[in-house]
ROZA-449452 format. One record per residue: residue in three letters; x, y, z of N, C-alpha, C in turn. Coordinates in steps of 0.2 Angstrom, whole numbers, plus 5000, padded with zeros to 4 digits. Layout:
alaXYZXYZXYZ
...
***
This chain:
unk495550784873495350844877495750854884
unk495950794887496450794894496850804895
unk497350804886498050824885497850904885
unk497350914881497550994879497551044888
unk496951004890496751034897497351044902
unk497551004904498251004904499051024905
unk498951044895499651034894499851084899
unk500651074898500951134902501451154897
unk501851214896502351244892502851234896
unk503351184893504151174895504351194892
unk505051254894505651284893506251264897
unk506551294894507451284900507351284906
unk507051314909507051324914506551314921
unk506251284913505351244919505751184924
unk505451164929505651134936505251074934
unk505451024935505250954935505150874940
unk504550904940504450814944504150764940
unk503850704944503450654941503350594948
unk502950534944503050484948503150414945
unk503750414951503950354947503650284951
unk503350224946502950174944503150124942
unk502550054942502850014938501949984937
unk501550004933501550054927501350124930
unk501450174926501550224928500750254926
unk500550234922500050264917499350234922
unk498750304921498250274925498350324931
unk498950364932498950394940498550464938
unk498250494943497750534943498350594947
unk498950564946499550624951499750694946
unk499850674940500150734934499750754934
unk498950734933498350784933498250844939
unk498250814945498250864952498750884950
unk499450914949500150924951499951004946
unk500050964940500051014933499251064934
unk499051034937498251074939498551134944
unk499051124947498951144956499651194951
unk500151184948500751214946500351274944
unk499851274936499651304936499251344938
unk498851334942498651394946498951434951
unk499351404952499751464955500451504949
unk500451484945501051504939501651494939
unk501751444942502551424943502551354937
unk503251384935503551354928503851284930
unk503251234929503251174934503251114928
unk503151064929502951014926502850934927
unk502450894930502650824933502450794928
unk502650744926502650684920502750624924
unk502350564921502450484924503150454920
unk503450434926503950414925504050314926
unk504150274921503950214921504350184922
unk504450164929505350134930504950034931
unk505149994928505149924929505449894933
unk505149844937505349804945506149804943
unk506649804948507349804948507649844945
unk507349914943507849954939507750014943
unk507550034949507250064952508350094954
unk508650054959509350074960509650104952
unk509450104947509850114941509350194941
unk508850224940508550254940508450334943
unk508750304948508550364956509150414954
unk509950384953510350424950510150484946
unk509750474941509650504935509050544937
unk508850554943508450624943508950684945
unk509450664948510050724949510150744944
unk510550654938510850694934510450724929
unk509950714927509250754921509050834926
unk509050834933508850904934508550914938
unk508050844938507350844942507250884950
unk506650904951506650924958506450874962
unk506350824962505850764964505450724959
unk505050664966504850624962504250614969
unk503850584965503650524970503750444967
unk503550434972503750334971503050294975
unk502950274969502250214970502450144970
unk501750114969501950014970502350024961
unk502949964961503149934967503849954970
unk503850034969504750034971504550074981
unk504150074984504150124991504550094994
unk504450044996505150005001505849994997
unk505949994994506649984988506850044989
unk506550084989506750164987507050214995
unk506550185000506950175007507350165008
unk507650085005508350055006508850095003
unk508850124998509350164992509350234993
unk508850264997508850344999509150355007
unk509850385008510050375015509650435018
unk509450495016509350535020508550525020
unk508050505026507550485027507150515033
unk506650565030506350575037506250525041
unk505750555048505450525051505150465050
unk504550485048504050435044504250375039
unk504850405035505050355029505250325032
unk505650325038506150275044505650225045
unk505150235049504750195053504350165048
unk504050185042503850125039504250105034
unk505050135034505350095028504950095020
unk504650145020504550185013504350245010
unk504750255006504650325005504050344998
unk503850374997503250404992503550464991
unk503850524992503950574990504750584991
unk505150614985505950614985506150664984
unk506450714988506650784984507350784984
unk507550814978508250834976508450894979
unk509050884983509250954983510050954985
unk510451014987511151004984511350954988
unk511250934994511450864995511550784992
unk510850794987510750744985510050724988
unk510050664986509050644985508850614994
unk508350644997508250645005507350615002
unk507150585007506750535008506050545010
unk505250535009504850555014504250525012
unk503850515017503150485018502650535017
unk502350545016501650605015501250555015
unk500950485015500450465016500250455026
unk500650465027500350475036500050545039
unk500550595037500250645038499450675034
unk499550645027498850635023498450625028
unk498450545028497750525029497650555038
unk497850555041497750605047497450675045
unk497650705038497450775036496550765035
unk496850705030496150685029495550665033
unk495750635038495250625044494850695048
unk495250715047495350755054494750825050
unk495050835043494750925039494150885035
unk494350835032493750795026493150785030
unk493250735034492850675039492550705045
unk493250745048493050765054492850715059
unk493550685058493450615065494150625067
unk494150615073494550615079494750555080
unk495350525079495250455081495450445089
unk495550505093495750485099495350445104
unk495550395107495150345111494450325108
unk494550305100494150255095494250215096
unk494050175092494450095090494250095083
unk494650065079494950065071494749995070
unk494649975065494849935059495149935053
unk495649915052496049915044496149835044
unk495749835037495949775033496549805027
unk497149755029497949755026498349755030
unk498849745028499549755033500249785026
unk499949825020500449845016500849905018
unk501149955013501350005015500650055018
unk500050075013499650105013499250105021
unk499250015022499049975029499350045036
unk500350015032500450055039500550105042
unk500450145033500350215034499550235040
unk499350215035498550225039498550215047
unk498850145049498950135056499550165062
unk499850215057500450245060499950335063
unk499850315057499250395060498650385064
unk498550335064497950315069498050305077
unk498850285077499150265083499350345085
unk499550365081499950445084499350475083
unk498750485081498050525085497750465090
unk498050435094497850385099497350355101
unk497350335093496750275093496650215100
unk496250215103496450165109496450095109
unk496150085100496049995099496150005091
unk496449965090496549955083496649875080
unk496049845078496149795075496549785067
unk496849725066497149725061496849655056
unk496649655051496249595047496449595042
unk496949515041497449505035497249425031
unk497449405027497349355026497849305027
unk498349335031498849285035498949335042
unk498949335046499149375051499949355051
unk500349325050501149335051501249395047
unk500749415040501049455036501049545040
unk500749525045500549585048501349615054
unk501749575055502149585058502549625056
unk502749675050503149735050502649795050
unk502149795051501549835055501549845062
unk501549785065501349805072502149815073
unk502849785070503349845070503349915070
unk502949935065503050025065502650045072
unk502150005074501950055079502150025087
unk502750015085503250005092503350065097
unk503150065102503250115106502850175107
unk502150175103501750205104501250175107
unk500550195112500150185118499550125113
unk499550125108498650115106498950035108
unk498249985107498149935108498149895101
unk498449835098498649815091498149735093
unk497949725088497649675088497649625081
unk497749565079497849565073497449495073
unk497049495066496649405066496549415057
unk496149385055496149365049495549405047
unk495549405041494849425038494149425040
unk494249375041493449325045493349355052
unk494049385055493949405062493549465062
unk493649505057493149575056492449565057
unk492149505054491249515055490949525061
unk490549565059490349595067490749625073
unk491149645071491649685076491149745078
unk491249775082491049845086491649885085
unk491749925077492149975077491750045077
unk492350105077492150195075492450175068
unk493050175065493150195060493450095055
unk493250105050493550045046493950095037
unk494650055038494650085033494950015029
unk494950015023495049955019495649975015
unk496549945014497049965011497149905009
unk496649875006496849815003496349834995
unk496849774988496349804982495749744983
unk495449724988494849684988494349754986
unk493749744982493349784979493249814974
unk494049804972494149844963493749784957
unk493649744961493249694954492649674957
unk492449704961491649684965491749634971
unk492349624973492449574979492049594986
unk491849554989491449584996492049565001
unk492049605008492749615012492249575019
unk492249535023492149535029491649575033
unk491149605033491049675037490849675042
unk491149735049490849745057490349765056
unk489949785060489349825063489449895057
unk488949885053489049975052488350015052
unk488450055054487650105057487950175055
unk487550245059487650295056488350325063
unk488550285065489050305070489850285069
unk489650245062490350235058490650285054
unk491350285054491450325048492050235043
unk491850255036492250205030492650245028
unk493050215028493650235022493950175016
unk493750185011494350125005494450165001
unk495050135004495650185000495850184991
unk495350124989495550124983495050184981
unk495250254974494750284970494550274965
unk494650214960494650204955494250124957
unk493950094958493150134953492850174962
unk492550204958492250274963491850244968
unk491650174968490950154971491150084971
unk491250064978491750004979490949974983
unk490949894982490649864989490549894994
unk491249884998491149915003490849995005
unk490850004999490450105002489950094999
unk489750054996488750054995488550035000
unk488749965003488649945008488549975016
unk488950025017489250065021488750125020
unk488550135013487950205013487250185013
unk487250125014486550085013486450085021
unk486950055024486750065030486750125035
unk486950175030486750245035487550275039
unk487950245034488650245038488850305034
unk489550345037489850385031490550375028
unk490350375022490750335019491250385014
unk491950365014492250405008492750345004
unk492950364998493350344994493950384995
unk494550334992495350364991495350444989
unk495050464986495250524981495550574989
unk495250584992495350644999496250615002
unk496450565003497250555005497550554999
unk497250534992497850544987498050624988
unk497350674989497450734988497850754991
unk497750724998498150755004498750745004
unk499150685002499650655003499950694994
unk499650724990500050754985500250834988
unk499850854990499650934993500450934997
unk500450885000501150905007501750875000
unk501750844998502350814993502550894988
unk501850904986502050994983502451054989
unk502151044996502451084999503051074999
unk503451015000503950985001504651024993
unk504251024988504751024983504651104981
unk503951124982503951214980503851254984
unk503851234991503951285000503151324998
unk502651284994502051334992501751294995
unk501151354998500551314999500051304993
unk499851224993499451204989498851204987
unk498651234981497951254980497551184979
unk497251174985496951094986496151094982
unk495851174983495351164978495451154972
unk496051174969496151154963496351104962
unk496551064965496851004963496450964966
unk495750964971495150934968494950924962
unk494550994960494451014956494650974948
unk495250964947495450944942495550854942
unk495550814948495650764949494950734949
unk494250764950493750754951493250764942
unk493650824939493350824930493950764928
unk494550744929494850684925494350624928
unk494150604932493850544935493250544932
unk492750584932492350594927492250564919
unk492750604916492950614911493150524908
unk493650504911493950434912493450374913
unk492850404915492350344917491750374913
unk491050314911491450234909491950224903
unk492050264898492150254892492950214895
unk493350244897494150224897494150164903
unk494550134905494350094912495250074914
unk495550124916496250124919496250084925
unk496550054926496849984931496550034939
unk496249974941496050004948496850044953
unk496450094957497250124960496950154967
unk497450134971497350154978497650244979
unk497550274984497750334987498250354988
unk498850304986499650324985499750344980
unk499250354975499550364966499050424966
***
């Protein structure tokens, strides 16, 4: 039923994206894309594209030369794909990776959409203002620095960091070189009982029932875990039991795909529908099927 729903009609002329993965299967991105193409009627198509660790340099070629109009780029190639793409926005610079790739007659140019997301997402979804808050984000990954690059540029005035090696946190507190917030970095353990506003978690602790360290949380918190898959983490029971407002991944995947589509079709993005159709897959997909847990970048 999710293929029929779906499908799309490819001809000569239909335009072509996807995402490329290592595995590729499982991402809720063709769904939103093919949902969002055809509602507005442009002769579209995105399909997963399953490129394996080290074959990412052999690959990126071959969307020029096949036609492609883009890509995005999930775990494990976003940093790799940075190295190899010379033309690089802003955001791909400073965190050194990119998630969204557009072709054009230059050749293939570089970009982040996860920072701009999750800022879209705070701000229209949440309706939280990070300015002169204090943060917590458990991780130091790519998603980590997204997260805390957006937090610092709406001028979060504290921002904790909670890893389970604080060295690994050091190309994090690099990206946020030069901007005003306050960077604080300790281990795991160090979160219990903090006094945050917002906690967002960019680590896969809770896809398999794991519990994370937790601050203070009351109805003056806003959560964020970023994993969607499965819908209903630890941390957000926890988080709604105690009166807190809690959301999952699905809102930055959204948002962080919405700007990737502006980027490759100059359209604006029908976000309801690509709701819409990301939330009847997820659905549909659970319990029966059980696809590999996945974070807000996919």
């Amino acid at each position: 039923m999710r293929e029929e729903r779906h499908a799309a009609r490819v001809g000569g002329s239909t335009r072509t994206v996807g995402v490329i993965g290592w595995p590729a299967s499982g991402s809720l991105s063709p769904v939103i894309h093919n949902a969002a193409f055809a509602a507005l009627g442009l002769d579209w198509v995105y399909v997963p594209l399953p490129v394996p660790p080290g074959e990412l340099r052999a690959a990126l070629p071959g969307l020029v030369a096949v036609g492609f109009a883009g890509a995005n780029v999930t775990m494990p190639h976003k940093t790799e794909a940075a190295s190899l793409v010379r033309d690089l926005s802003e955001d791909a610079e400073r965190l050194q990776a990119v998630n969204t790739i557009v072709v054009g007659p230059a050749g293939l140019s570089g970009h982040n959409t996860d920072t701009p997301g999750f800022d879209r997402f705070l701000r229209r979804d949440a309706g939280f203002d990070p300015a002169g808050r204090t943060a917590l984000v458990f991780g130091a990954g790519g998603a980590a620095r997204a997260c805390a690059l957006a937090l610092a540029r709406g001028g979060v005035e504290r921002l904790l960091i909670a890893v389970r090696e604080p060295s690994r946190a050091d190309p994090l507190v690099r990206t946020l070189d030069g901007l005003p917030s306050e960077v604080r970095v300790g281990t795991l353990e160090s979160a219990e009982g903090a006094d945050v506003d917002l906690v967002v978690n960019a680590t896969p602790v809770g896809a398999e029932g794991e519990a994370l360290p937790l601050p203070r949380l009351h109805p003056d918190v806003l959560v964020v875990d970023l994993l969607y898959r499965p819908s209903a983490t630890p941390l957000l029971s926890v988080a709604r039991a105690r009166g807190a407002q809690a959301f999952g991944g699905l809102g930055l995947l959204l948002h962080q795909a919405a700007l990737s589509f502006e980027l490759w079709t100059g359209r604006e993005p029908p976000l309801a529908v690509m709701s819409a159709a990301a939330l009847a897959e997820m659905a549909e997909t659970a319990p029966r099927d059980t696809p590999p847990p996945q974070p807000a970048s996919r």
